[in-house]
mmCIF file as Biopython writes it, N, C-alpha, C and O atoms, coordinates in Angstrom:
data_model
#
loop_
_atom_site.group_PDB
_atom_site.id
_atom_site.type_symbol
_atom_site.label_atom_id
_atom_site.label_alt_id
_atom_site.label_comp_id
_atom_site.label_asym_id
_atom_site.label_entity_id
_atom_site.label_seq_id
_atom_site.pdbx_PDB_ins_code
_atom_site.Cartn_x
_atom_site.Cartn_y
_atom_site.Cartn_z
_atom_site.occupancy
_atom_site.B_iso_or_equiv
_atom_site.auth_seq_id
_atom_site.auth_asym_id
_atom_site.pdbx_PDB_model_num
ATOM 1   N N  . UNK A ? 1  ? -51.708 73.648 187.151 1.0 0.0 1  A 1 
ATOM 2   C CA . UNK A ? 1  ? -50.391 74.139 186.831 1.0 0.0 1  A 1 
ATOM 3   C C  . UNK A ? 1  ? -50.520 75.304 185.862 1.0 0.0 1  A 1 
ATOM 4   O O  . UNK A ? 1  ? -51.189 75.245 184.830 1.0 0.0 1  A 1 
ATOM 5   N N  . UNK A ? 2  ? -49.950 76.188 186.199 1.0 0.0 2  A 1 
ATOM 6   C CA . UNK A ? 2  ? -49.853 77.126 185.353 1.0 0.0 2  A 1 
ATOM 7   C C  . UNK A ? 2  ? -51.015 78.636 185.761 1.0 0.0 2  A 1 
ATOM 8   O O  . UNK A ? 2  ? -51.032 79.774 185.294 1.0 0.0 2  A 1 
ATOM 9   N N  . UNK A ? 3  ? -51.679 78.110 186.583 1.0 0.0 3  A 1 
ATOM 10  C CA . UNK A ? 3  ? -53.377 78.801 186.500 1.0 0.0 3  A 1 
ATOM 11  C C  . UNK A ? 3  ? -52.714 79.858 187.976 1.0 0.0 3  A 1 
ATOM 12  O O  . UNK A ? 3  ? -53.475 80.680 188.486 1.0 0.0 3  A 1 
ATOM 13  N N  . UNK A ? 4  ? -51.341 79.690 188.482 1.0 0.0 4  A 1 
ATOM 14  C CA . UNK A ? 4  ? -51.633 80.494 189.919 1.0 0.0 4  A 1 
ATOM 15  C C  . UNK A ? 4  ? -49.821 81.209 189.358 1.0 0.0 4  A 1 
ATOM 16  O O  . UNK A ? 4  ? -48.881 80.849 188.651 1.0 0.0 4  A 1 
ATOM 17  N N  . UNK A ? 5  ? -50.278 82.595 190.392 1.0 0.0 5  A 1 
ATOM 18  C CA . UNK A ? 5  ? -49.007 83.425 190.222 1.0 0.0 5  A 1 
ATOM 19  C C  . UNK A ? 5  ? -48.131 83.079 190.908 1.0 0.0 5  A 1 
ATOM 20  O O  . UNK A ? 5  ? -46.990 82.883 190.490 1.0 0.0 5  A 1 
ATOM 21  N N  . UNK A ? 6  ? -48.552 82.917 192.280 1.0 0.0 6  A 1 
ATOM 22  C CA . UNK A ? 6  ? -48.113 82.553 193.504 1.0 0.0 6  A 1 
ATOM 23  C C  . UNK A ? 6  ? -48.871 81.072 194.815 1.0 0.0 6  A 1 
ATOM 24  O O  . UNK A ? 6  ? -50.097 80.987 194.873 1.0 0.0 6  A 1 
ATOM 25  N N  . UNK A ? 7  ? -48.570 80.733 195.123 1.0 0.0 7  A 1 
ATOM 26  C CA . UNK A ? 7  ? -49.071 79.860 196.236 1.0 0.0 7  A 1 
ATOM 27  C C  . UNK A ? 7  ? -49.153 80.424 197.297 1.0 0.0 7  A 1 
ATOM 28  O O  . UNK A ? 7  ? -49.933 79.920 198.105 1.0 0.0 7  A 1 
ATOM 29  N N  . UNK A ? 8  ? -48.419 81.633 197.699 1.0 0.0 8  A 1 
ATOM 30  C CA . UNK A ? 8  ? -49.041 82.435 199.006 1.0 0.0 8  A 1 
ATOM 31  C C  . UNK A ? 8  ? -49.689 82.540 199.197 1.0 0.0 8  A 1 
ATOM 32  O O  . UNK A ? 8  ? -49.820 82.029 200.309 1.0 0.0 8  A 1 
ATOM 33  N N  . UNK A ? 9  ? -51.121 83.235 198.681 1.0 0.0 9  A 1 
ATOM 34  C CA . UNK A ? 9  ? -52.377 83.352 198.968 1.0 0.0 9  A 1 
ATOM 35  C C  . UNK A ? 9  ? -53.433 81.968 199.745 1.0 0.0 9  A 1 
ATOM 36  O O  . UNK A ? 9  ? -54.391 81.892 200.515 1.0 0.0 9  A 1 
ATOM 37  N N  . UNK A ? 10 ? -52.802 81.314 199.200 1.0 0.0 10 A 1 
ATOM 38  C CA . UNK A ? 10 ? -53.264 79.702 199.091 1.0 0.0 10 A 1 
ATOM 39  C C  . UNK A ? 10 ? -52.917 78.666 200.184 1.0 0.0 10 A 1 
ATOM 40  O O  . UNK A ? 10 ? -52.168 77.751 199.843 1.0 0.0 10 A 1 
ATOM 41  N N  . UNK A ? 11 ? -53.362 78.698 201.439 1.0 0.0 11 A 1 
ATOM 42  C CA . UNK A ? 11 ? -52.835 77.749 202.703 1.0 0.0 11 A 1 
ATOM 43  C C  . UNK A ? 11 ? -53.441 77.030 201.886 1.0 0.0 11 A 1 
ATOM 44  O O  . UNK A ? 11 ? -54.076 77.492 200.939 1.0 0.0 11 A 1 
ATOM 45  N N  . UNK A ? 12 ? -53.296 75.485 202.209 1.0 0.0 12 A 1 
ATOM 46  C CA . UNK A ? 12 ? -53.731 74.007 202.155 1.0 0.0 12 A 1 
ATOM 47  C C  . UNK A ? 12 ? -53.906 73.790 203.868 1.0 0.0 12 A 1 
ATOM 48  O O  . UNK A ? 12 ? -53.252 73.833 204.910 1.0 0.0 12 A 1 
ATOM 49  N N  . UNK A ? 13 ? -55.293 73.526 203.346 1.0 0.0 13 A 1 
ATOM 50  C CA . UNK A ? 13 ? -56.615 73.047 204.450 1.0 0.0 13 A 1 
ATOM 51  C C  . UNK A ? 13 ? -57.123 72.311 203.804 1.0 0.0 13 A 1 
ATOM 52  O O  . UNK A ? 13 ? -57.455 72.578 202.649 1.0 0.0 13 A 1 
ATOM 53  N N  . UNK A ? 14 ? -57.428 70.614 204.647 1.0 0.0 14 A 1 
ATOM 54  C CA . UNK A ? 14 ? -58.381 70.028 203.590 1.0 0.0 14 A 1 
ATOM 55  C C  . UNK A ? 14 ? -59.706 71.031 204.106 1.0 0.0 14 A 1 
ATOM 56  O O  . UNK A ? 14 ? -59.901 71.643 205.156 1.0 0.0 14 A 1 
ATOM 57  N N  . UNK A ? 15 ? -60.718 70.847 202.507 1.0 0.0 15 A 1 
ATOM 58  C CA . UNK A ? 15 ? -61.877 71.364 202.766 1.0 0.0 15 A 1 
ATOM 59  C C  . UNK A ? 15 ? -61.689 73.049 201.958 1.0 0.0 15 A 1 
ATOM 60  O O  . UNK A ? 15 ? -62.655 73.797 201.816 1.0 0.0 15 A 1 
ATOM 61  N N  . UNK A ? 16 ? -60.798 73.274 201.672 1.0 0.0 16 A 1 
ATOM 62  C CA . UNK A ? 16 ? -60.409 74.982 201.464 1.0 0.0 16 A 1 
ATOM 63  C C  . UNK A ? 16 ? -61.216 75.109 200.448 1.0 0.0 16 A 1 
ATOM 64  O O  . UNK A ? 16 ? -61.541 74.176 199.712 1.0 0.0 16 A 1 
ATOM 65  N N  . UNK A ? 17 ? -61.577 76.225 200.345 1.0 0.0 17 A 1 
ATOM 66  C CA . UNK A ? 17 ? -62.033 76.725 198.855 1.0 0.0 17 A 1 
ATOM 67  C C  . UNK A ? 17 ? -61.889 78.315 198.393 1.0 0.0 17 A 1 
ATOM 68  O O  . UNK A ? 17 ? -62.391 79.367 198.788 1.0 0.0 17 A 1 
ATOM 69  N N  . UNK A ? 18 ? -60.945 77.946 197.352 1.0 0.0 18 A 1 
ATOM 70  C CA . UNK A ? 18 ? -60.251 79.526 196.750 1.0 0.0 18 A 1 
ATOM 71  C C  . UNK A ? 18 ? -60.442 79.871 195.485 1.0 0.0 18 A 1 
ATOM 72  O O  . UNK A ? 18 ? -60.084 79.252 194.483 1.0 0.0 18 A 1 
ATOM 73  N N  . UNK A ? 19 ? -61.064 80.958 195.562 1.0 0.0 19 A 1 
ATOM 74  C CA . UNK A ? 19 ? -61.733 81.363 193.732 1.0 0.0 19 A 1 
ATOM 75  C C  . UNK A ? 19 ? -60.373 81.768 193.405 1.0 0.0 19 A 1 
ATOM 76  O O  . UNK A ? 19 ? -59.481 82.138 194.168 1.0 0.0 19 A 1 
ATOM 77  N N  . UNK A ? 20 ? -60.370 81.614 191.931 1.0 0.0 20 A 1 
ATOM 78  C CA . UNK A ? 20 ? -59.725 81.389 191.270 1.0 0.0 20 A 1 
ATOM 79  C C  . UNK A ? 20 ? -59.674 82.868 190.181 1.0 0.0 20 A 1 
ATOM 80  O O  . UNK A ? 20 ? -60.715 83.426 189.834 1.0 0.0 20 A 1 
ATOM 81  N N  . UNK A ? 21 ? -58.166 83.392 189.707 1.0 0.0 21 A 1 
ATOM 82  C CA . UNK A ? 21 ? -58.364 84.923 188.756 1.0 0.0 21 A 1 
ATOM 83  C C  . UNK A ? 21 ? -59.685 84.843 187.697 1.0 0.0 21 A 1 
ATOM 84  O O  . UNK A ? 21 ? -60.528 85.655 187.317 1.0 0.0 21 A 1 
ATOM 85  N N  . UNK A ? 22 ? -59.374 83.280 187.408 1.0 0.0 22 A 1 
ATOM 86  C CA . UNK A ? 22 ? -60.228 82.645 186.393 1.0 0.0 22 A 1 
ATOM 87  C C  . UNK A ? 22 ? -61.814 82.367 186.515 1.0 0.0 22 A 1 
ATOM 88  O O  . UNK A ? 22 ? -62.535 81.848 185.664 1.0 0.0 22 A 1 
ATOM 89  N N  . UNK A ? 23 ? -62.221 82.916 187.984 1.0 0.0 23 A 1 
ATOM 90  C CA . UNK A ? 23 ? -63.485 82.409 188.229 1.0 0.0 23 A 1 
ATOM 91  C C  . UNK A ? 23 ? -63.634 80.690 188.626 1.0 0.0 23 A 1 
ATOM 92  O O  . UNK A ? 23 ? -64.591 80.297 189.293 1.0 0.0 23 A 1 
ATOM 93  N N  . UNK A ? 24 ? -62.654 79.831 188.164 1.0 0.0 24 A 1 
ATOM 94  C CA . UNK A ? 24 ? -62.857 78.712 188.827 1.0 0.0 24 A 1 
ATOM 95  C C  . UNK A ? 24 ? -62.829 78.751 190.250 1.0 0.0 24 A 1 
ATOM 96  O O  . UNK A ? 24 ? -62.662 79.653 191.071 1.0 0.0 24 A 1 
ATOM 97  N N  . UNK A ? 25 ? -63.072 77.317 190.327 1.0 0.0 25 A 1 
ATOM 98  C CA . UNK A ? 25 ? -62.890 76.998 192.025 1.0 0.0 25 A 1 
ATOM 99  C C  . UNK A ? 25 ? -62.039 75.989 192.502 1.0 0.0 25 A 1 
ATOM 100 O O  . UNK A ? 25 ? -62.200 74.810 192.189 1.0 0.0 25 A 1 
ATOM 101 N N  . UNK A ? 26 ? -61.012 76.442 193.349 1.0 0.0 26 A 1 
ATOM 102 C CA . UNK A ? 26 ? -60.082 75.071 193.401 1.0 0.0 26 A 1 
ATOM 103 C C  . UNK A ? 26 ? -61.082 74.720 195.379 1.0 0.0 26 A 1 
ATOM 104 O O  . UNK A ? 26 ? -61.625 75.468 196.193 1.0 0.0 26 A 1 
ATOM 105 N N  . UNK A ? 27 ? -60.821 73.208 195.310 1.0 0.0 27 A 1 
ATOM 106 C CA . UNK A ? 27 ? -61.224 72.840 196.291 1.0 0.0 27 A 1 
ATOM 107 C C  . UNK A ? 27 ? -59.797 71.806 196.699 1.0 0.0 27 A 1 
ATOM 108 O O  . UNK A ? 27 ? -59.378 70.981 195.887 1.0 0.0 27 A 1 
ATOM 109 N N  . UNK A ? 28 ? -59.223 71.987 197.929 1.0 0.0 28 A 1 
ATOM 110 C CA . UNK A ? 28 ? -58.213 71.131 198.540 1.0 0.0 28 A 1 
ATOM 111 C C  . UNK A ? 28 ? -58.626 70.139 199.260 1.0 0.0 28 A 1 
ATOM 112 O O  . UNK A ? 28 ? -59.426 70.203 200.193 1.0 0.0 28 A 1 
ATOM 113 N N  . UNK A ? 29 ? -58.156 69.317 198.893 1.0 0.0 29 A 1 
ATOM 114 C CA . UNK A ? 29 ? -58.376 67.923 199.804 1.0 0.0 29 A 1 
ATOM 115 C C  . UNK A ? 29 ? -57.340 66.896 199.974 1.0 0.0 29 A 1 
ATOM 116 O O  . UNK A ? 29 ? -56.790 66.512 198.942 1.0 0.0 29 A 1 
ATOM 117 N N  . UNK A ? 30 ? -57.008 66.429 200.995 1.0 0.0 30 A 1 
ATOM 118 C CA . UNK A ? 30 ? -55.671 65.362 201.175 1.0 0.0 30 A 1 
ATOM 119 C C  . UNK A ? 30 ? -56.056 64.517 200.125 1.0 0.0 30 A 1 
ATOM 120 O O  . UNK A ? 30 ? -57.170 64.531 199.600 1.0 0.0 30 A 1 
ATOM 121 N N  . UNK A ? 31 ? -54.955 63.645 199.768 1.0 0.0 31 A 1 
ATOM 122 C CA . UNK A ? 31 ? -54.672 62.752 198.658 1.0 0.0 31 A 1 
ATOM 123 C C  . UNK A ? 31 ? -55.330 60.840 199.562 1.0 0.0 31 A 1 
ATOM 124 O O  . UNK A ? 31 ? -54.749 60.354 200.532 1.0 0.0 31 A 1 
ATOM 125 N N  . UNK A ? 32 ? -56.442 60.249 198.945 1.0 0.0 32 A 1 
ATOM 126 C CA . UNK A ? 32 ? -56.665 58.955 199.672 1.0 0.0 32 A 1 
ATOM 127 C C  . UNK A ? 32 ? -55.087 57.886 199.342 1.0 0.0 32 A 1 
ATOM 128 O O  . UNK A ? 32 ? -54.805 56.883 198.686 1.0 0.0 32 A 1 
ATOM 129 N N  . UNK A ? 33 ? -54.452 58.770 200.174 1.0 0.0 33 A 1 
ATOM 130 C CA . UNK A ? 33 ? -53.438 57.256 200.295 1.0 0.0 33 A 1 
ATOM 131 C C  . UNK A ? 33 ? -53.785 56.599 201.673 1.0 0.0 33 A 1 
ATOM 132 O O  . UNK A ? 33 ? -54.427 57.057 202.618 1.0 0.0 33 A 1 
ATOM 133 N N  . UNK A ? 34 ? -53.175 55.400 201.508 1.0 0.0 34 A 1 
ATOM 134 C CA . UNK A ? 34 ? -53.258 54.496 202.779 1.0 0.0 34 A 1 
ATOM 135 C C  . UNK A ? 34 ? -52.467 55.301 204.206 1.0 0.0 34 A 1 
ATOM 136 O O  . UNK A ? 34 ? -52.833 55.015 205.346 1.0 0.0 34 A 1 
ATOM 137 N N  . UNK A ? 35 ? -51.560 56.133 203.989 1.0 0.0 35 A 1 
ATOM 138 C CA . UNK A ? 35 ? -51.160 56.728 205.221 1.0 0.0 35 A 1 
ATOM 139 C C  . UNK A ? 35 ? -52.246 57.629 205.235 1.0 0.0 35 A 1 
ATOM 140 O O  . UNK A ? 35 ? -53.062 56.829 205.693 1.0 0.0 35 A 1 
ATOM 141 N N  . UNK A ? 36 ? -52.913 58.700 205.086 1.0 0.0 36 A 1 
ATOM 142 C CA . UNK A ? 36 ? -53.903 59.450 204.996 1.0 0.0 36 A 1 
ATOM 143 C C  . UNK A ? 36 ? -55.330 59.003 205.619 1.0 0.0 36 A 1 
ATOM 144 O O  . UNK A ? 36 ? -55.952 59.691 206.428 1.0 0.0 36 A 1 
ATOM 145 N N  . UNK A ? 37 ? -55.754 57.750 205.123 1.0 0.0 37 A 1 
ATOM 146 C CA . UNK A ? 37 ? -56.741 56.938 205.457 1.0 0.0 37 A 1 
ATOM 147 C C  . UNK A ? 37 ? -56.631 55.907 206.747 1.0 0.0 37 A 1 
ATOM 148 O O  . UNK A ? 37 ? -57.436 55.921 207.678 1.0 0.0 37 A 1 
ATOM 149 N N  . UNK A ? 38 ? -55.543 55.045 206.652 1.0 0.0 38 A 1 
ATOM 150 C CA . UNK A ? 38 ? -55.514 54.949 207.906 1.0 0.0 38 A 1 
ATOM 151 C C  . UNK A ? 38 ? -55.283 54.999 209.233 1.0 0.0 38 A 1 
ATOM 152 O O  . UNK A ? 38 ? -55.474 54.296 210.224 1.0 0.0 38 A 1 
ATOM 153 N N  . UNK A ? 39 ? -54.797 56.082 208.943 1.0 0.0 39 A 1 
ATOM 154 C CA . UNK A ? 39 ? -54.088 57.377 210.468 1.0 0.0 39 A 1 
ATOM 155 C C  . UNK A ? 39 ? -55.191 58.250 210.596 1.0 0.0 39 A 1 
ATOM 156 O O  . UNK A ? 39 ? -54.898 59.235 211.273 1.0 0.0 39 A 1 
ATOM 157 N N  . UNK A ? 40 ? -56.549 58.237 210.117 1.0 0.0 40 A 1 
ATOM 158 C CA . UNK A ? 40 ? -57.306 58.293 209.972 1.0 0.0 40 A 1 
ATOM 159 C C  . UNK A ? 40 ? -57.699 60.223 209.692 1.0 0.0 40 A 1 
ATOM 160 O O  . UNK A ? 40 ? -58.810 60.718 209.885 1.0 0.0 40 A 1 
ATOM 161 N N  . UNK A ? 41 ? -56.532 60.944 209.244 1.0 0.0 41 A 1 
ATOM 162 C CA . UNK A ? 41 ? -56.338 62.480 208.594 1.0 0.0 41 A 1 
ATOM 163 C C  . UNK A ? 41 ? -57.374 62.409 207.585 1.0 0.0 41 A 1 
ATOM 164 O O  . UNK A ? 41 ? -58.344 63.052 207.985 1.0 0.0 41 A 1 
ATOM 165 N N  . UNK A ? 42 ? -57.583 61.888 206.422 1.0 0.0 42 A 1 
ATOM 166 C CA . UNK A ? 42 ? -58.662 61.824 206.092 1.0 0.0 42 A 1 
ATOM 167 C C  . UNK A ? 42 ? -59.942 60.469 206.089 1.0 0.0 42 A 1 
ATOM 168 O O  . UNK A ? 42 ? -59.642 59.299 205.853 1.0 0.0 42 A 1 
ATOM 169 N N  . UNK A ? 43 ? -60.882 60.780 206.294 1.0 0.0 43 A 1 
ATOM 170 C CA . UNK A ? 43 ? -61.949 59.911 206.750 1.0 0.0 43 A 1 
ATOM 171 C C  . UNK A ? 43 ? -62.726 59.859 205.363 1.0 0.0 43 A 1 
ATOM 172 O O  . UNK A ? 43 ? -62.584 60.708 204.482 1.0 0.0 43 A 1 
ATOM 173 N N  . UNK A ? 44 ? -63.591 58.720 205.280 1.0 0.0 44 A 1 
ATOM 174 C CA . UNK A ? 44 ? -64.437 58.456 204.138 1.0 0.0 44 A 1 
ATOM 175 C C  . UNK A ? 44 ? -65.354 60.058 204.127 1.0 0.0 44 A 1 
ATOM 176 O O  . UNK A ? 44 ? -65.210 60.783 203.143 1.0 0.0 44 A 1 
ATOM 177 N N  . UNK A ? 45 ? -65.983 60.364 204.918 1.0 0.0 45 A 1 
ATOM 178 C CA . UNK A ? 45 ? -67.108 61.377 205.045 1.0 0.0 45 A 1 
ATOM 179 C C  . UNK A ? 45 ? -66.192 62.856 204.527 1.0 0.0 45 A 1 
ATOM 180 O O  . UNK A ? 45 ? -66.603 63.716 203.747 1.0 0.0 45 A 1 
ATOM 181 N N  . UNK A ? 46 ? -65.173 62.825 205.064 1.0 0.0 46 A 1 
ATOM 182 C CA . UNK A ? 46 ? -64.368 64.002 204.776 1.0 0.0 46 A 1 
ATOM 183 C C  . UNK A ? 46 ? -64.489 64.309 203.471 1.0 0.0 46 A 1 
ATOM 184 O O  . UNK A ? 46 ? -65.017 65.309 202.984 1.0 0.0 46 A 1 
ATOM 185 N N  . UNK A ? 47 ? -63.601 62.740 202.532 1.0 0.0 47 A 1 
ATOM 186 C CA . UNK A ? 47 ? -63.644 63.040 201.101 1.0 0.0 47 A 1 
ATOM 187 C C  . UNK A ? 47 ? -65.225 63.382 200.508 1.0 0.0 47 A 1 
ATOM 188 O O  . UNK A ? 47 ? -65.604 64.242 199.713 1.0 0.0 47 A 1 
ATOM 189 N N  . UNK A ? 48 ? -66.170 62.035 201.455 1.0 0.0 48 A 1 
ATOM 190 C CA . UNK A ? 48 ? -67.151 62.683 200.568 1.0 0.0 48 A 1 
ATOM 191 C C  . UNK A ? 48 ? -67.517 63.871 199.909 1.0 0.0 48 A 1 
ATOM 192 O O  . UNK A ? 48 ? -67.759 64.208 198.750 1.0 0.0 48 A 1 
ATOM 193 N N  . UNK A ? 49 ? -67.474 64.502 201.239 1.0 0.0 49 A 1 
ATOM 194 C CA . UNK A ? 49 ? -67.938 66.235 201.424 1.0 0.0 49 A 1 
ATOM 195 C C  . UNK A ? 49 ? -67.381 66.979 200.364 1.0 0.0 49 A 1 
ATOM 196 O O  . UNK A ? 49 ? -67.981 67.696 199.563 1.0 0.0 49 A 1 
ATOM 197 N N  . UNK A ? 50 ? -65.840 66.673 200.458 1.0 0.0 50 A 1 
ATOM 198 C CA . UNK A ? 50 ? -65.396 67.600 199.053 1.0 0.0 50 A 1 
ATOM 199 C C  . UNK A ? 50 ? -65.977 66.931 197.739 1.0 0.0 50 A 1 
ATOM 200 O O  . UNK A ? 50 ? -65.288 67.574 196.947 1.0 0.0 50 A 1 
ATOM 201 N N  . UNK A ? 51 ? -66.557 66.307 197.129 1.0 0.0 51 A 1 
ATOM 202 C CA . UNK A ? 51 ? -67.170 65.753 196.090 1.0 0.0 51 A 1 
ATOM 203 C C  . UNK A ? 51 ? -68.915 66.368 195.937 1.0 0.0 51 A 1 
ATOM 204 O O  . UNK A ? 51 ? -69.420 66.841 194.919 1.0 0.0 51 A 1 
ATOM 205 N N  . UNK A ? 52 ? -69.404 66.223 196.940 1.0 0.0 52 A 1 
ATOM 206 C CA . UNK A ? 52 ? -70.688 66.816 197.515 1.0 0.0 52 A 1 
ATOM 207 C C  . UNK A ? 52 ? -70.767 68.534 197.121 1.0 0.0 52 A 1 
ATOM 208 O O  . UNK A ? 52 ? -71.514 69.156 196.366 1.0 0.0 52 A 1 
ATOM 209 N N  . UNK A ? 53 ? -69.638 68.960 198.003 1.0 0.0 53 A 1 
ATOM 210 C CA . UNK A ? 53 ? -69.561 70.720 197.453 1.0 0.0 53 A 1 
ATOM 211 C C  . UNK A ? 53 ? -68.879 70.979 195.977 1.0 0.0 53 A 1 
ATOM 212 O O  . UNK A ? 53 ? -68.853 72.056 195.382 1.0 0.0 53 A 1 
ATOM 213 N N  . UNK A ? 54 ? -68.290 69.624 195.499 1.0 0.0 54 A 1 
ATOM 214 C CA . UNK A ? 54 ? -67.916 69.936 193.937 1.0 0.0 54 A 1 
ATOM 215 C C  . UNK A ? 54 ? -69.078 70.158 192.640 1.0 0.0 54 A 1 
ATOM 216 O O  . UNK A ? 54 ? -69.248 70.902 191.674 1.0 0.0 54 A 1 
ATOM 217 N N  . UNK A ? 55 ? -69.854 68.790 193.430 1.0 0.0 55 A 1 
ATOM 218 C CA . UNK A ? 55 ? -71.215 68.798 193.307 1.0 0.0 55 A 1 
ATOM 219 C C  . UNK A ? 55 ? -72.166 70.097 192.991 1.0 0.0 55 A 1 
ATOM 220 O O  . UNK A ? 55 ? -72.819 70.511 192.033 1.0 0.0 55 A 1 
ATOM 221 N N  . UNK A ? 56 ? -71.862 70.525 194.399 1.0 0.0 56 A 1 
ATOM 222 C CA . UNK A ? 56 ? -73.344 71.730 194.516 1.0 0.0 56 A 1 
ATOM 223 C C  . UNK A ? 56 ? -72.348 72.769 193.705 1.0 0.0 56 A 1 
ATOM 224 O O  . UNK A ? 56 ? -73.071 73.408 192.941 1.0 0.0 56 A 1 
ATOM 225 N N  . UNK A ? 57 ? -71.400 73.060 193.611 1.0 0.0 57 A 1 
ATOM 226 C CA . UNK A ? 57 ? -70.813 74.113 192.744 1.0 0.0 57 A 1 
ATOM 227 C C  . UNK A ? 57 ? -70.974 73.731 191.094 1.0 0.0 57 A 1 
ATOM 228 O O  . UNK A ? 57 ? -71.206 74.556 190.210 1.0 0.0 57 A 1 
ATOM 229 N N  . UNK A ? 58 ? -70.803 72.374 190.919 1.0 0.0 58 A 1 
ATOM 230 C CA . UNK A ? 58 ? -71.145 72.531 189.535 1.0 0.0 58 A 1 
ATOM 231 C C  . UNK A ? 58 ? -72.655 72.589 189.078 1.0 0.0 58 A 1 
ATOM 232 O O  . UNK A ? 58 ? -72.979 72.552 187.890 1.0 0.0 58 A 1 
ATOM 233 N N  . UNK A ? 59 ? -73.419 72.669 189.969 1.0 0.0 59 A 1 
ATOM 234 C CA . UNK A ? 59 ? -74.868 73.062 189.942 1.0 0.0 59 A 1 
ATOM 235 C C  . UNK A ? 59 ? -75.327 74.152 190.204 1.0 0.0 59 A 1 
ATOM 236 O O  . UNK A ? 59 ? -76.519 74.084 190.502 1.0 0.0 59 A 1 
ATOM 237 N N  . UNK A ? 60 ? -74.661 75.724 190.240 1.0 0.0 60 A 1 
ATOM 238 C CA . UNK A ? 60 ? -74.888 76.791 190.645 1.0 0.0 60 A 1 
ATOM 239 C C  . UNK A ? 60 ? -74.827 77.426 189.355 1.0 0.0 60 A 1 
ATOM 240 O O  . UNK A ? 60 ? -75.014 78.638 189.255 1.0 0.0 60 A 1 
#
């Protein structure tokens, strides 16, 4: 909150990744609710992945 001018720039894709004015990195990912999980939009491996590339980014 506060960190973006606009949300235009910014589709929501899980998986997205958008540098930030700030040099951060935002990474999007659906929210694990039970509709999400078991309609099966997001999958265990999915979330992993975004944790995995949060991972290798905070190791760069």
């Amino acid at each position: 909150r506060g960190q973006l001018a606009g949300k235009k720039p910014y589709f929501f894709q899980h998986g997205a990744k958008y540098e930030m004015p700030d040099g951060k990195i935002l990474l999007a990912s659906y929210h694990p609710s039970n509709q999400n999980t078991q309609t099966g939009k997001l999958t265990r491996q999915m979330f992993g992945r975004i944790f995995e590339e949060a991972a290798r980014l905070a190791n760069r």
